[in-house]
C-alpha positions in Angstrom: -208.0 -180.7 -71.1 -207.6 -180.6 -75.1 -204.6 -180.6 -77.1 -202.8 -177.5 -77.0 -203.2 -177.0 -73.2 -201.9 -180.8 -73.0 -198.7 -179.7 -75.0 -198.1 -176.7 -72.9 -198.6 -178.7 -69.6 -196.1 -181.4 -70.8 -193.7 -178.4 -71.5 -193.9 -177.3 -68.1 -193.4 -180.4 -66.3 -190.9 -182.7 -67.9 -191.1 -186.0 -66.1 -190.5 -188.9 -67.3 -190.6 -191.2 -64.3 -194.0 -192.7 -62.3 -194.5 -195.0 -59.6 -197.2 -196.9 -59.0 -197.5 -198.2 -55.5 -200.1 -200.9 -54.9 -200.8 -203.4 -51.9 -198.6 -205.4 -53.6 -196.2 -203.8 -54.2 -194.3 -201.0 -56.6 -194.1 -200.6 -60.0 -191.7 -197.8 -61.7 -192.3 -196.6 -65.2 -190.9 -194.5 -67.9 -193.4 -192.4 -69.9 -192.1 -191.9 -73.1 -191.0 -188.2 -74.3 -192.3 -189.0 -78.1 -196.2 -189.6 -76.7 -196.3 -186.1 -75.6 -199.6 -186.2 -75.1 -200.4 -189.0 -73.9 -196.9 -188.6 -71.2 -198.3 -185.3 -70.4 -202.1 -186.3 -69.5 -200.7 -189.2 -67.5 -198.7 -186.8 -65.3 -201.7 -183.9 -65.4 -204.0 -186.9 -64.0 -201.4 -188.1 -61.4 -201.0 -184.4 -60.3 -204.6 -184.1 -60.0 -205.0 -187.4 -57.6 -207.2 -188.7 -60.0 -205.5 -192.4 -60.2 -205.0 -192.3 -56.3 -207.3 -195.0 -55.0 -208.3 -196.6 -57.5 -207.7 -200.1 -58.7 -206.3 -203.0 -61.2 -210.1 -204.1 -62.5 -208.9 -206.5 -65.2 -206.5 -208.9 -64.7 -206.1 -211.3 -67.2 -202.5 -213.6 -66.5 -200.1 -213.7 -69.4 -201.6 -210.7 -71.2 -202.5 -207.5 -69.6 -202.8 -205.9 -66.1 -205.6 -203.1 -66.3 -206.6 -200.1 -64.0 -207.3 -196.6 -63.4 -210.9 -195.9 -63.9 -213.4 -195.9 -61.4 -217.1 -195.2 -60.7 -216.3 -193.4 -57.0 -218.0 -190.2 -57.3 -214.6 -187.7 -56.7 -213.3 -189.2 -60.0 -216.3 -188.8 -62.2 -216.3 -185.2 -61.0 -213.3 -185.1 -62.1 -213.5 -186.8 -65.6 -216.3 -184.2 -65.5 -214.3 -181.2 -64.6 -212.1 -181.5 -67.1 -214.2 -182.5 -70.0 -214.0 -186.3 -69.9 -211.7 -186.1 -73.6 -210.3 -188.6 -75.3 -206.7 -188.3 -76.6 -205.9 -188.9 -80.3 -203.5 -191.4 -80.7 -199.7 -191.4 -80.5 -198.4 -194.9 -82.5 -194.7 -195.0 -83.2 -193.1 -197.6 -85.0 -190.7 -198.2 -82.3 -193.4 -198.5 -79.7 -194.8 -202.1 -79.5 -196.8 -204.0 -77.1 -193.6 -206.0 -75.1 -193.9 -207.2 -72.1 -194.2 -204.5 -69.6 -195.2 -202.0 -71.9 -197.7 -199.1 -70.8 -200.5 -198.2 -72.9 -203.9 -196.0 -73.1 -207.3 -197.7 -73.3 -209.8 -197.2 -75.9 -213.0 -197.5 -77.0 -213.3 -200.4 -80.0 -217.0 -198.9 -80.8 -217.0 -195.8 -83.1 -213.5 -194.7 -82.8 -212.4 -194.3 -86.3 -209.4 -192.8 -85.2 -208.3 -194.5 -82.3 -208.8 -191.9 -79.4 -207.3 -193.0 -76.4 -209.2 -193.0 -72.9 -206.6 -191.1 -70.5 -208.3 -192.4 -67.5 -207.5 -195.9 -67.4 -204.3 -198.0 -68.6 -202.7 -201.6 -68.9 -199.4 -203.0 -68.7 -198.7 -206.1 -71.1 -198.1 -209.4 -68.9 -197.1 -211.4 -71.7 -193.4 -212.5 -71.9 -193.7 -212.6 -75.8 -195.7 -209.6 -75.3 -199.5 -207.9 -77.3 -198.5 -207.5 -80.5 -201.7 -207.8 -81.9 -202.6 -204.7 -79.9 -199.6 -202.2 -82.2 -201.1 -199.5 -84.1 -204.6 -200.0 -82.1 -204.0 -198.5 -78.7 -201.2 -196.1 -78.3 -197.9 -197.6 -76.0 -196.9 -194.7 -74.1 -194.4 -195.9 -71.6 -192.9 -199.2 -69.9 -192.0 -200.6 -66.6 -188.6 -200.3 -65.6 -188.7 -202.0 -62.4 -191.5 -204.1 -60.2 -191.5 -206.8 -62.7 -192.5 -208.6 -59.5 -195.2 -206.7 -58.6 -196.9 -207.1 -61.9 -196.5 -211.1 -61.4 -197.8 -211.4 -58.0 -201.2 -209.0 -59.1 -201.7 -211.0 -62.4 -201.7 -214.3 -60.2 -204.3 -212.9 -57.6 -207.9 -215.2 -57.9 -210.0 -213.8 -60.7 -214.0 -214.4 -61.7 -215.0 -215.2 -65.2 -215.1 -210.7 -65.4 -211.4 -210.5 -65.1 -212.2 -209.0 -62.0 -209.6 -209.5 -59.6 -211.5 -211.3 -56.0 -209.7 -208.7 -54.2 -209.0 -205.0 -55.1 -205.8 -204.1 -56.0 -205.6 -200.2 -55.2 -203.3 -197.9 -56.3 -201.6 -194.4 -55.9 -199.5 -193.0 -58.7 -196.6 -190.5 -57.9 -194.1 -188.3 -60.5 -191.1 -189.2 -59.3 -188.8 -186.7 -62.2 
């Protein structure tokens, strides 16, 4: 998946509303309409299952709640299948790092440009919010409900990896 079919696919579906449902709980969020690309490779990737079973690997309390990525086979196939890309990023002035917000992962290594990884995301935990993270990964969304949820995950038991001690899975549904 590169640009241009990225664009078109955002075209053709126009949601703007997820839900994440974990073992603890739901959390609903808005994709935002000006990160087309980065709103329309979120909902290809739900679509495709591809967030479905995974989990929240980093969990670091009062900063950031992290998932998406795994090493099960079916998703590296997938990364595979469609070309493992990277998107280019999407920074808007308006778009900071408050608590709640949704952004894309990246790589900090070679990455001039800041290319986002599509396959894993955080949410910032922080009440005063990331700002240190604006203009280096792209914020492409926020929760608007489970505010809850995101507590009770980023006070789960974690080792010295940020790794929670037990797995917080996922499954990720377009709701419209």
């Amino acid at each position: 998946m590169i640009g241009r079919q990225l664009i078109a696919f955002g075209k053709e579906n126009t949601a703007t509303k997820v839900l994440i449902k974990t073992n603890f709980g739901d959390i609903k969020l808005k994709l935002y309409q000006d990160t087309p690309l980065h709103r329309a490779s979120f909902l290809f990737l739900t679509k495709t299952g591809f967030f479905d079973n995974t989990v929240f690997y980093r969990v670091v309390k009062n900063f950031v709640i992290q998932g998406g990525n795994s090493e099960d086979l079916n998703k590296t196939k997938l990364r595979n299948k469609y070309g493992n890309y990277k998107l280019y990023s999407e920074f808007r002035k308006h778009r900071k790092h408050k608590y709640g917000a949704l952004a894309a992962t990246r790589l900090w290594e070679d990455n001039p440009n800041k290319m986002s990884i599509p396959f894993e995301f955080y949410i910032v935990h922080s009440k005063d919010g990331a700002h240190h993270l604006n203009n280096e990964h792209t914020v492409f969304g926020e929760v608007i409900s489970g505010f809850s949820t995101m507590d009770k995950i980023a006070n789960v038991k974690v080792g010295s990896d940020e790794w929670p001690a037990i797995n917080i899975t996922m499954k990720v549904e377009i709701l419209n």
